[in-house]
N, C-alpha and C positions, 0 to 999 in steps of 0.2 A: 715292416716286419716287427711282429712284438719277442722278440728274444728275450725277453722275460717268462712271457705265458709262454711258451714253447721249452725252457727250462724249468719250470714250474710244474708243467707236466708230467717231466721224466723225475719228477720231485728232484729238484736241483735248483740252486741259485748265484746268481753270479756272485761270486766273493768282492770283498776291496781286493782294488791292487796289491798285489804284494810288493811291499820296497828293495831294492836291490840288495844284493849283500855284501856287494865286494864295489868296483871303483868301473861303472858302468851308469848308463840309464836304463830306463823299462821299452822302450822302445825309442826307433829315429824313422820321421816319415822323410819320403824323399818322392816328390812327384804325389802318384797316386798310389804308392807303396809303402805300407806299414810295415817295418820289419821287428819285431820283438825280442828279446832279448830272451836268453832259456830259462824257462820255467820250472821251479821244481816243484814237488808235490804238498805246496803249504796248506796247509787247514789252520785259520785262525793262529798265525807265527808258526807254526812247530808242523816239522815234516811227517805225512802222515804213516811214510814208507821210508825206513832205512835199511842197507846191505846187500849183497845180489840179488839175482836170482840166478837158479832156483835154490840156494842153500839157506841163504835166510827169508825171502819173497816167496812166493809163488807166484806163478806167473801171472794168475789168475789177482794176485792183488796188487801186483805192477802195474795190470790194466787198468786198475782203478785208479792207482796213482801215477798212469799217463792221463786219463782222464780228466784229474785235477788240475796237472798241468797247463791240459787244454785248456780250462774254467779259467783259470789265473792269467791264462795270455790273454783268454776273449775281453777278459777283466784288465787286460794293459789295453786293450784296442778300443775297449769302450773308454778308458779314460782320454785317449787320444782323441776322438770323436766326437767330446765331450757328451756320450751318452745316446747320440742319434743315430739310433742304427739303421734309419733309411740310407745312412752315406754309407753302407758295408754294401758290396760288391760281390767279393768273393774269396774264399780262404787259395792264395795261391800254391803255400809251400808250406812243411812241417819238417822240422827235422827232431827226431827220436834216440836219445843216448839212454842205454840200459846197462845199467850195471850189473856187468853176466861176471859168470864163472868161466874157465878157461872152455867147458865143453856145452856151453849154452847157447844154442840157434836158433831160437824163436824169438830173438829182437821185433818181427814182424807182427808175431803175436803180439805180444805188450806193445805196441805203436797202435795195434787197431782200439785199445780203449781209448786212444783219443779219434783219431781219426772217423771210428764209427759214430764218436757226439758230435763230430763235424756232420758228419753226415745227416742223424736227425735232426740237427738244430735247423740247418741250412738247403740240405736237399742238394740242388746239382751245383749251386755254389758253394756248398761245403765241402766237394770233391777237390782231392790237391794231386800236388806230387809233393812226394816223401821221400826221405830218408830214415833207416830201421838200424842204429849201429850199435854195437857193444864194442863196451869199453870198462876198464879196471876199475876205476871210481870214480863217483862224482862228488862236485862240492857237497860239502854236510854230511855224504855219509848218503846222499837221496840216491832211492831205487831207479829213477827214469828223470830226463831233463827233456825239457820239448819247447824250441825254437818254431816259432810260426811268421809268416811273412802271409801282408792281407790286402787287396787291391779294396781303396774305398775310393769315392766320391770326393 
């Protein structure tokens, strides 16, 4: 699989890993399970989305910064793999934290911008099961955090 030209297309590119920020690693494989560490919405250091939604977000650009998310784990998974993505399998499990407001319930919305990149990148292995949660805050201040768990090779 070229997961490059396939990101490339939807004009997108894998980022560096981003380094943790607190007292954790970026991922622990165990068997043929990758499991990632949550992701927030970095672009080049600096978070691209900070505050709820929908009061300071929209949900509409939550999606965009679960989407990074997603880019930033696939980008822990590729450095786990050391970049050979014939040994990628299949995205198992996502989990999605958004930082809502007390009456915001479209958690599931803001999860599908990562989940739908799952989906073109990878097709029926990019289908998972997920979780969609709000919650009060997240570290930094970031709009959506997203944990992925990845069966390789």
């Amino acid at each position: 699989m070229d997961l490059h030209a396939k990101l490339a297309s939807l004009g997108l590119k894998l980022p560096v890993a981003p380094k943790p920020v607190a007292a954790y690693v970026p991922a622990v494989r165990t068997g043929n399970l990758i499991v990632v560490s949550g992701q927030l919405p970095m672009v080049e250091g600096k978070l691209s989305a900070v505050g709820r939604v929908p009061s300071a977000v929209t949900p509409e650009a939550a999606q965009l910064a679960a989407r990074q998310c997603a880019l930033n784990a696939l980008a822990v998974v590729g450095d786990q793999i050391g970049g050979d993505w014939s040994r990628f399998v299949r995205v198992v499990r996502i989990g999605v934290f958004v930082a809502s407001e007390n009456d915001f319930t479209e958690q599931p919305r803001v999860a599908n911008g990562a989940s739908e990149l799952l989906g073109q990148l990878f097709g029926e292995a990019g289908r998972h099961a997920r979780a969609a949660v709000g919650v009060n805050v997240l570290p930094l201040g970031a709009v959506v955090e997203v944990e992925m768990m990845v069966e390789v090779k």
